[in-house]
Every structure is written in C-alpha cells, then in structure tokens.
N, C-alpha and C positions, 0 to 999 in steps of 0.2 A: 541155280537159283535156290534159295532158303525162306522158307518161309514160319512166322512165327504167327499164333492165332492166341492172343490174351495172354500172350507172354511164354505158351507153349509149341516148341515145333517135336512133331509133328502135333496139327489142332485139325479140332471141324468145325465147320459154318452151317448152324442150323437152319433147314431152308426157309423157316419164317422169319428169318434173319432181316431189319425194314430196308439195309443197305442192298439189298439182294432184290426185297420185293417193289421197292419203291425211290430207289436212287438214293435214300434218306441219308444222310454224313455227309464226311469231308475225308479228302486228302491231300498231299504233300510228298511233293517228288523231290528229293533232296540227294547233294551230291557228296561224293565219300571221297573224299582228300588226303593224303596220308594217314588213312585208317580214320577221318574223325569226319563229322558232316559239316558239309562248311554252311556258314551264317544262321547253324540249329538255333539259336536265340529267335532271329527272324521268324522261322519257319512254326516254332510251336506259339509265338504271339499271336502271328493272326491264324492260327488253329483253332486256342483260345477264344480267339475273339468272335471267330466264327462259330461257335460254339454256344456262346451267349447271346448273339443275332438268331439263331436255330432252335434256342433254349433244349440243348443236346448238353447234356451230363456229360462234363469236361472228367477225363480219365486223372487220377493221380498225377500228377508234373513229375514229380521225383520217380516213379515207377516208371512209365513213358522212357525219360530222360535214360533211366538205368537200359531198358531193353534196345532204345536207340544205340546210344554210345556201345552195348557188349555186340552187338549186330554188327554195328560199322569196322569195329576193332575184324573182323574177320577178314576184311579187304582190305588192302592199300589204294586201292580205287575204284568206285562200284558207285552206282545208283542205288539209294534205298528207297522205297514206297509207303510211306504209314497210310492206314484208310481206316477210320474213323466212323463207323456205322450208331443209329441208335439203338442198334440191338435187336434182339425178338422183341417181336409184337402181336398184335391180333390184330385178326383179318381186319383191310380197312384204312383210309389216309388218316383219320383221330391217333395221334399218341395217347396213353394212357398215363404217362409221366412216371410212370415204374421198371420201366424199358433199364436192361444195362447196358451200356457201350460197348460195343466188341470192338477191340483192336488189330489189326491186321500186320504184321511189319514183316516186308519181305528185300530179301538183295539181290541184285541184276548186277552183271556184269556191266562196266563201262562202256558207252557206245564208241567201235574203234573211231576211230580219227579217221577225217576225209583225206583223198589221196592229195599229197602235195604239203604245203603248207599249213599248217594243222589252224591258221588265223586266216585260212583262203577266204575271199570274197563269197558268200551263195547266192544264188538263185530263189526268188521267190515269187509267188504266182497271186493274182488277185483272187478271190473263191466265187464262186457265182451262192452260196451257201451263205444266208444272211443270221443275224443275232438277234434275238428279238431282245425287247425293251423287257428288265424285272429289274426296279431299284431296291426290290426286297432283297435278292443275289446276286447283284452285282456289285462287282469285288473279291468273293468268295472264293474259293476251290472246291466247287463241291460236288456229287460224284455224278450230278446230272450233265453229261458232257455230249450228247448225241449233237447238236451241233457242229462238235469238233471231229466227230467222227462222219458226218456227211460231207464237211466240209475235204477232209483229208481222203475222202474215198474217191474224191473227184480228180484227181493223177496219181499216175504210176511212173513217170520219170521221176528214176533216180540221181537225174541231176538237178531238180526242184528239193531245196532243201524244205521252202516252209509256204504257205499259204497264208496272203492277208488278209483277213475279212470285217466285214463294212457290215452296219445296223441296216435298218430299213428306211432312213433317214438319207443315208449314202456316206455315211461318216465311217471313216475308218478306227477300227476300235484296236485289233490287238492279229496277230498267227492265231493257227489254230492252238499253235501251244507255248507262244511267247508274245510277249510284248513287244511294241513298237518306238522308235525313237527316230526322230528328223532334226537336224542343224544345219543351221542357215547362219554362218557367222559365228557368233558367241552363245546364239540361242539354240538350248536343245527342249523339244515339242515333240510332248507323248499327248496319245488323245486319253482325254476324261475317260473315267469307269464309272459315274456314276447311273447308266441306264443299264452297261449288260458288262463283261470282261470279266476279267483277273487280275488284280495288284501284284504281283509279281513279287519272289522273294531279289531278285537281281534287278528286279525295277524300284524296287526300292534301294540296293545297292546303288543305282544311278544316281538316283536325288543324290545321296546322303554324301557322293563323292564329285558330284559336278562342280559344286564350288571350286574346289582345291582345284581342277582345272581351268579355271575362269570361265565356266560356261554356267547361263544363267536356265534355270528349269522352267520350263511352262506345260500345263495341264490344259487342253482348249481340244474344240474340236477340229479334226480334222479329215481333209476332204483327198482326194485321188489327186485335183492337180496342184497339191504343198506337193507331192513327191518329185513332179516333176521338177519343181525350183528348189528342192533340199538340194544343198552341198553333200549331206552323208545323211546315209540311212542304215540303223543296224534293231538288229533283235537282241530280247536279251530271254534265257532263259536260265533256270537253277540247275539243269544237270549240263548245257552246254554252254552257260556264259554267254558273252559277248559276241554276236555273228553279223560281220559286216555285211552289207548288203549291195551285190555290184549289178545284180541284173533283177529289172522286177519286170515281170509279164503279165499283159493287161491285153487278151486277145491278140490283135497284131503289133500292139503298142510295146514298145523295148525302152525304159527308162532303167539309164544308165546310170548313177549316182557317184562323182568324179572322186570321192576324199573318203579316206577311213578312216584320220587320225585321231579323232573323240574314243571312237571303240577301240582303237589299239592300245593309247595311253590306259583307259578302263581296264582295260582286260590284265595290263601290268599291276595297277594298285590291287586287282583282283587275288592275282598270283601268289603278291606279296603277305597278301592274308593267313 
C-alpha cells in the first residue's frame, strides 16, 4: 500500500486535522484498470459536487487529476482511495472558512477474485442495522460511515458477500457498500436516495446503460417483499462492479432470485470500457 498526503508520500496528518476529529470530508473508492481509473470523470463530479453541498473548498481539478492518474499508472490493477478532509481547524463543529483541504491518495492492492467463477452468484444477508433519515447527506460519500461499519460488524461468514440495509421506514436503501438493483421483466428498480444512501459511481453506470439493453429504470421505494417477486437481483459497486445476487438471507427466510442476465450483459459493456 502507497500512500500520498497533499500530493506528498511519505506526509503527516495533523491531528486537529476536522477529517480525523469530526468525520468532516469526502471520499471515493475508485477502481485501477489497466493502470487508469475507470469512470474518474464520474467519480471527481460528484466529489465536486459534494463539495459545494458541504461548502468544503474543492482542491485544484488539474492537480487532483495529475496526482490521480501518476498513482494509478503504478498498478495495472489496484483500488485507489482519495479522502478529501476540510483540513485543520479549531476546536469545535463551527468551520472557520479558512480551513485548507488535505488530500489523502492511497493504492490497495486488487481484491483477489472469489473462488470459481470470477461473475459467481453472492450471498447477501438482510442487516438488523438501520439508516437513519439526513436529506442534507444523503447521496454523498462522505467519511461519516459508522453505520456501515455496525452494519458490517454484524457477520463473519465469509461466504456472505454483502449486507442489505433498510431505513427506519422498512425501505430498503442500498449494501453496506453498494447499491441495489431488482428486475421484474423489462423494469430495473433501485430504491430512492433521497433520505439516507449513496449514488453510486456504477449506479450511475446502470442508468446511463439500461436503455441500450431495453430495460426501463425506476427510482421508488422499495420494500423486503419486491425481492421475493424480482426475477434478478444484483449489486453494483465501483471497485467490484456488477454482483449478481443468487442467495439473500432474511433470518430463516432463503430467497432465491432465478436470472442474472441484466448484470451479466452490464458487466460486458462494463469491460468494454
């Protein structure tokens, strides 16, 4: 693992640093493709954009972009992590609006491939770990993740790839670390992000490519028993893509979901990129 701090490796993080003391920033887990990041366009828009919703001082784009691309050139296939802090501050949740952004940019090794099939079926489990309601953050990436972390602390079988988790509502929103997608026919149904979640940089890859498969996109909410009547059910996330989903666990409940051909077609236009 490599790590860069402001565009320096080796760097230090000062510990009044607000990312450190206060969850303050963003990040973005992006995948390394023959040496290049796939969909970085995606990925620094809604960085940006999150950025101006946080009113967080957006770093140079062309500086970014330069420390991105000489990072990734290092791998031929790696995970990169940018984290995006408001800087030091002083004591206290008040920004002073003089803060500078610390940048963080580090590369992880690829995670190896599940045994088999590298497109196999996973396994996912329902989380008893609910999401609460902030239409101020939700959509975001951003570094206030304990949620995902209680959610994901609740199993240790390693043949449970992801966890799905539900608002307080009883809606299902997204994984702990991916998005959701159901088709029934022609219709592919991701649940709304507008109370809690995450946009997805390969949930946005879905929209932008369903058409060309003749499947029509819907954003609505969604409830525990659409799963049981989906035809197909998959995840989509930015370092692992497309993961079909063949087994979802709901206490004693086993729903089976019979078709994966949405996410397999997806995952070829994916490749092709």
């Amino acid at each position: 693992m490599k790590v860069w701090i402001n565009g320096r490796s080796p760097g230090r993080i000062d510990w009044r640093d607000r990312g450190l003391q206060y969850g303050d920033g963003l990040f973005e887990t992006m995948r390394v493709h023959e040496g290049a990041v796939r969909l970085l366009d995606w990925h620094l828009e809604r960085l940006y954009a999150s950025c101006i919703r946080l009113t967080l001082t957006p770093p140079d784009e062309v500086r970014l972009r330069g420390e991105i691309r000489r990072a990734a050139r290092r791998r031929k296939d790696a995970v990169l992590k940018l984290v995006l802090t408001r800087g030091v501050g002083e004591r206290g949740y008040r920004p002073t609006g003089r803060e500078r952004t610390t940048r963080i940019v580090s590369l992880w090794p690829a995670p190896a491939r599940a045994p088999g099939e590298p497109a196999a079926p996973i396994r996912v489990r329902i989380c008893r770990t609910r999401l609460g309601r902030n239409e101020a953050l939700a959509g975001m990436k951003t570094l206030n993740r304990l949620e995902s972390v209680l959610a994901r602390a609740e199993w240790s079988d390693p043949r449970i790839a992801e966890g799905l988790m539900l608002d307080h509502d009883g809606h299902l929103v997204c994984g702990t670390m991916s998005n959701l997608f159901l088709r029934r026919g022609k219709t592919l149904s991701t649940p709304l992000l507008d109370h809690c979640g995450i946009a997805g940089v390969m949930r946005r890859f879905v929209f932008a490519q369903a058409d060309s498969l003749g499947l029509r996109t819907v954003e609505r909410r969604v409830r525990l028993e659409d799963l049981r009547v989906a035809e197909e059910v998959f995840m989509s996330n930015a370092v692992a893509g497309l993961m079909t989903v063949g087994l979802i666990i709901d206490g004693r409940t086993r729903i089976r979901p019979p078709e994966c051909d949405a996410a397999r077609r997806l995952r070829g236009l994916l490749e092709s990129q």
